[in-house]
Structures are given as C-alpha cells and as structure tokens.
C-alpha positions as CSV (number, residue, x, y, z in Angstrom):
1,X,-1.9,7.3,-16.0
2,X,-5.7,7.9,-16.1
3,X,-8.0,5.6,-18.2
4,X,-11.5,5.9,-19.3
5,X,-11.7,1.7,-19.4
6,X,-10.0,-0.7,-17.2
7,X,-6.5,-0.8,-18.5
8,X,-5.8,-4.6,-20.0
9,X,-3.6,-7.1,-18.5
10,X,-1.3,-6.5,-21.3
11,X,-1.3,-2.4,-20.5
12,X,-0.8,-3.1,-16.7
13,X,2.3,-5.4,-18.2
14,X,3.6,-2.5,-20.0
15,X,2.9,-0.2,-17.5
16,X,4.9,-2.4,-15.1
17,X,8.3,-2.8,-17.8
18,X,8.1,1.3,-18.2
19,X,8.3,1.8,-14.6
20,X,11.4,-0.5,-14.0
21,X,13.8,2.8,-15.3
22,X,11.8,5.4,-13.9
23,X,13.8,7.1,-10.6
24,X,11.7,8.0,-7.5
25,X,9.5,11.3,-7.8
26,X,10.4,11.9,-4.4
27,X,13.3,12.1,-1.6
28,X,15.0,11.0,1.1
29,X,13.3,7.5,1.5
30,X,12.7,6.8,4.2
31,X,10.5,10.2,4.5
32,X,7.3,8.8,6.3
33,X,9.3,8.0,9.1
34,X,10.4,11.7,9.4
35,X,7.1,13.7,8.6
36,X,9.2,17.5,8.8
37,X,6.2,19.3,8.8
38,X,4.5,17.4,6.3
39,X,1.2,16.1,6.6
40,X,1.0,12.2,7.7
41,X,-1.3,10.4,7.6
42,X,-1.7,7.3,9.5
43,X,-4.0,4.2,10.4
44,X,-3.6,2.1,13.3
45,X,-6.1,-0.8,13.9
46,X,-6.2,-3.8,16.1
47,X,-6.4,-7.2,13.5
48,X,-5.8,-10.1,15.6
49,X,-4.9,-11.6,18.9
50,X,-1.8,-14.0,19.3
51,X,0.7,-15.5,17.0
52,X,-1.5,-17.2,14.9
53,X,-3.1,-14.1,13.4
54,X,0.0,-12.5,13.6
55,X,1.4,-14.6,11.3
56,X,-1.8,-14.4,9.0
57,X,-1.4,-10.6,9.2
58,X,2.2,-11.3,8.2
59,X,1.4,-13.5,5.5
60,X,-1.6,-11.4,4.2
61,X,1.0,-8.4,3.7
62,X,3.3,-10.6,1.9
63,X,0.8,-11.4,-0.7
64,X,-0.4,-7.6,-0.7
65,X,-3.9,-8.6,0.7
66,X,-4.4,-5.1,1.8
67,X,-5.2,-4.1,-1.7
68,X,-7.8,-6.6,-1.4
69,X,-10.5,-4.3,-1.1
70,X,-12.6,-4.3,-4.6
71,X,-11.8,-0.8,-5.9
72,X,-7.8,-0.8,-5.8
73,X,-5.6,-3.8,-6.7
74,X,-1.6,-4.2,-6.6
75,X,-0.3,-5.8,-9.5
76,X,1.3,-8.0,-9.9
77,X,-0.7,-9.6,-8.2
78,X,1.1,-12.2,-4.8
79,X,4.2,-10.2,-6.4
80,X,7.0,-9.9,-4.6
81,X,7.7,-7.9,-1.1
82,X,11.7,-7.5,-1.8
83,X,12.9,-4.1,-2.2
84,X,13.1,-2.6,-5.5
85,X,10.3,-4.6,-6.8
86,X,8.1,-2.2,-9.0
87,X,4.1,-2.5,-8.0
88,X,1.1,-0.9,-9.8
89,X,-1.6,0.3,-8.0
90,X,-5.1,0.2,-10.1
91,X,-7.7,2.2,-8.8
92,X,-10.9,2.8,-9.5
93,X,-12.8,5.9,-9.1
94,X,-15.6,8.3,-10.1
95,X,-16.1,6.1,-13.4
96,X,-12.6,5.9,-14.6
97,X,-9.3,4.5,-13.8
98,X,-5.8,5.4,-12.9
99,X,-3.1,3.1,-12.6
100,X,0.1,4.4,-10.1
101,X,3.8,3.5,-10.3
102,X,5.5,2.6,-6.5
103,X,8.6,0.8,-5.9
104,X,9.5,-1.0,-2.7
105,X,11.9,0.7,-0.7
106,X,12.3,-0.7,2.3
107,X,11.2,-3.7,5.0
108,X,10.5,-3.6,8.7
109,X,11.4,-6.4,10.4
110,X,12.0,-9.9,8.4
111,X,9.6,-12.8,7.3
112,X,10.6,-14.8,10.7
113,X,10.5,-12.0,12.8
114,X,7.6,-12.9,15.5
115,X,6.9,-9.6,16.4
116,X,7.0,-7.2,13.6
117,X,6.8,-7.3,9.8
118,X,6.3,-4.4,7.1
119,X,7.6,-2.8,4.0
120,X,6.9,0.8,2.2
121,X,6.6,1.4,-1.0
122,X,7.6,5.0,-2.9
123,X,5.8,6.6,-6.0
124,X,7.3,6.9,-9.4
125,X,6.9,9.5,-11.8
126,X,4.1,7.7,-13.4
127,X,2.4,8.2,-10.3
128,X,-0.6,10.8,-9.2
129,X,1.1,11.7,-6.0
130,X,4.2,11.9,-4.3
131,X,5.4,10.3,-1.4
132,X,5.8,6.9,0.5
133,X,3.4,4.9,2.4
134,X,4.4,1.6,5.0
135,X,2.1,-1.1,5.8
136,X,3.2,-2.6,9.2
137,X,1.5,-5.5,11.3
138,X,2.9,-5.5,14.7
139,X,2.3,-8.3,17.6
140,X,2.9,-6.5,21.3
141,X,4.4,-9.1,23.5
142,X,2.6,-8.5,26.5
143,X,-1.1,-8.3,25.3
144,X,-0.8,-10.3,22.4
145,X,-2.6,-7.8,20.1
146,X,-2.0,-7.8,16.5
147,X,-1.8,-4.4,14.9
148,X,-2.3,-3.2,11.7
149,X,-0.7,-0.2,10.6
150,X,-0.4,2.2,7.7
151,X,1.8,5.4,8.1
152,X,1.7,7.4,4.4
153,X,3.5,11.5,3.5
154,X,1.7,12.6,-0.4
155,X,1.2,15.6,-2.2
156,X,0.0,15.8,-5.7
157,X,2.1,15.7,-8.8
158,X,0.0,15.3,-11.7
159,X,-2.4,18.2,-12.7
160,X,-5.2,15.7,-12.1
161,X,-4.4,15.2,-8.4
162,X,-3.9,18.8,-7.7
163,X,-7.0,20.0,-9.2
164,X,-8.9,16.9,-7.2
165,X,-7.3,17.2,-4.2
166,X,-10.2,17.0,-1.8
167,X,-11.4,14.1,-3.5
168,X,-8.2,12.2,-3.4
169,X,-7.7,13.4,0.2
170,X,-11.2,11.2,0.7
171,X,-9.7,8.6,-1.3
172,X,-7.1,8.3,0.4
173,X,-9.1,7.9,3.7
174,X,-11.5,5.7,2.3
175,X,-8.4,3.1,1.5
176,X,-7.1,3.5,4.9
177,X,-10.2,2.0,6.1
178,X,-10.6,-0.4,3.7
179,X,-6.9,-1.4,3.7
180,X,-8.0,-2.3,7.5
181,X,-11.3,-4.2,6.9
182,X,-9.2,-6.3,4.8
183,X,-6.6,-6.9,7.2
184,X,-8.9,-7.9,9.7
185,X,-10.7,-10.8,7.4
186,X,-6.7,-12.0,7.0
187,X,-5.8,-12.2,10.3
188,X,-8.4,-14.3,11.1
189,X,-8.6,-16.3,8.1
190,X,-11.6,-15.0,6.9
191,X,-9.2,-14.2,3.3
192,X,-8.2,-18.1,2.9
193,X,-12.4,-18.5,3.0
194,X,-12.9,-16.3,0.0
C-alpha cells in the first residue's frame, strides 16, 4: 500500500487488523532455505564477540532492532517474535511511503538457545513483493564470533515493484547494509545508549 504522507498510527493499526485474514502471497515456507533457482539474496556480518553480545544480538532481534535504521520501521513496534504474528514494514522512499504486510513463519533456534537464534517473516498480499526473508544471529563456539545474518527470495507483485524493480533491487541492498549497522550498535550496546 503506497502513500503520499506517512500513514497514521491509526492507518498502520488498520493496516495491521486487515492483514490478520490475508493468506501468504507466496509458497512453500520455508522457501529461503531452498533457493531452486531463485535469486537469494543474503547478508552475513560479524556483530559481536562472546556471549554477551550474543545475547544482545539475540535480544536486539527480539525487539526487531534491525528495522532500527531511520527509513524503515516494523510495527508494531517491540511486537512479538512468535509465529503467525502479522508485522508491517513502513518504508520510506523517493518521497513517499509504502507500508508491507509479512507474517512470521517460522524460528531458528529458541530464546535460551546460546548459540543460535532467528525467525523469517513471509509477505502478504498487501505486500510489494513476494517472498520470505530470515534474520539470524549466530555465536560459533570455537571463535566466539557473533554473526549477523539475513538470507531473503522476492520478486515483485504489485505493478509498482515491477515497474521499479532496479530501484527496489537497491533498496533492498541498501537495507541489508543497514539492517547490519544496526545490528552491530545492539550487540554492543550501543542501541540501549540511544
């Protein structure tokens, strides 16, 4: 859904309600994990160093801290991580707006798990693309490095994204190094200092 203004906090509310019936506008989930010849893109980034920032990392993906990046948001906002809760994504771009529908599909790993933690997310109908993205943070056992990951399948759906599609395909790259950048300010608590 494309706006010329910033959508209210009321229209983000609706937006929200509408999505809870909508089906997925795309199949099998789990479909990052299994690219078949479609294109995936991926982000992988070292945040952190031991279980400390591990556990930041873990706790800055529960609260959706990588939307923390100024030109896209998650509403609502510190919602829930549990699959099947519904998530709009705000973005801002080229002077007007678009809020996305996702739903989360499925988690990696649990909130007590000291090694690995992540969930994906799927689009809606009332999204502009198609497809599933998973934000992951990982701790390897034997360096101690604390990854950051983002694994994500799209293609357009709405005429918007189709006719754009080089500009969304920057977009999209642009939030994969943003989503980063704010990853590494969680992990080591530079977010609990803003």
């Amino acid at each position: 859904m494309f706006f010329a203004h910033r959508p209210s906090s009321a229209e983000i509310d609706r937006f929200l309600r509408d999505s809870a019936s909508l089906p997925l506008s795309y199949s099998p989930i789990g479909i990052v994990d299994d690219a078949s010849g479609r294109r995936l893109d991926t982000a992988i980034a070292r945040v952190g160093r031991g279980p400390v920032d591990f556990d930041r990392a873990r706790r800055a993906l529960l609260s959706w801290k990588q939307f923390d990046i100024g030109w896209v948001e998650a509403f609502p906002q510190n919602g829930s991580t549990a699959v099947g809760t519904d998530v709009a994504v705000l973005i801002r771009h080229l002077g007007f707006w678009s809020l996305n529908g996702c739903r989360v599909v499925y988690r990696v790993g649990d909130e007590d798990d000291d090694a690995r933690f992540g969930y994906a997310y799927g689009t809606l109908p009332n999204h502009a693309e198609a497809g599933e993205e998973i934000f992951e943070v990982r701790r390897d056992p034997a360096s101690e490095d604390v990854t950051y990951e983002i694994r994500a399948i799209s293609w357009p759906r709405a005429w918007m994204a189709h006719v754009g599609q080089p500009i969304v395909r920057l977009l999209q790259a642009r939030f994969r190094r943003d989503s980063v950048e704010a990853m590494k300010r969680a992990a080591s608590g530079g977010a609990d200092r803003r």
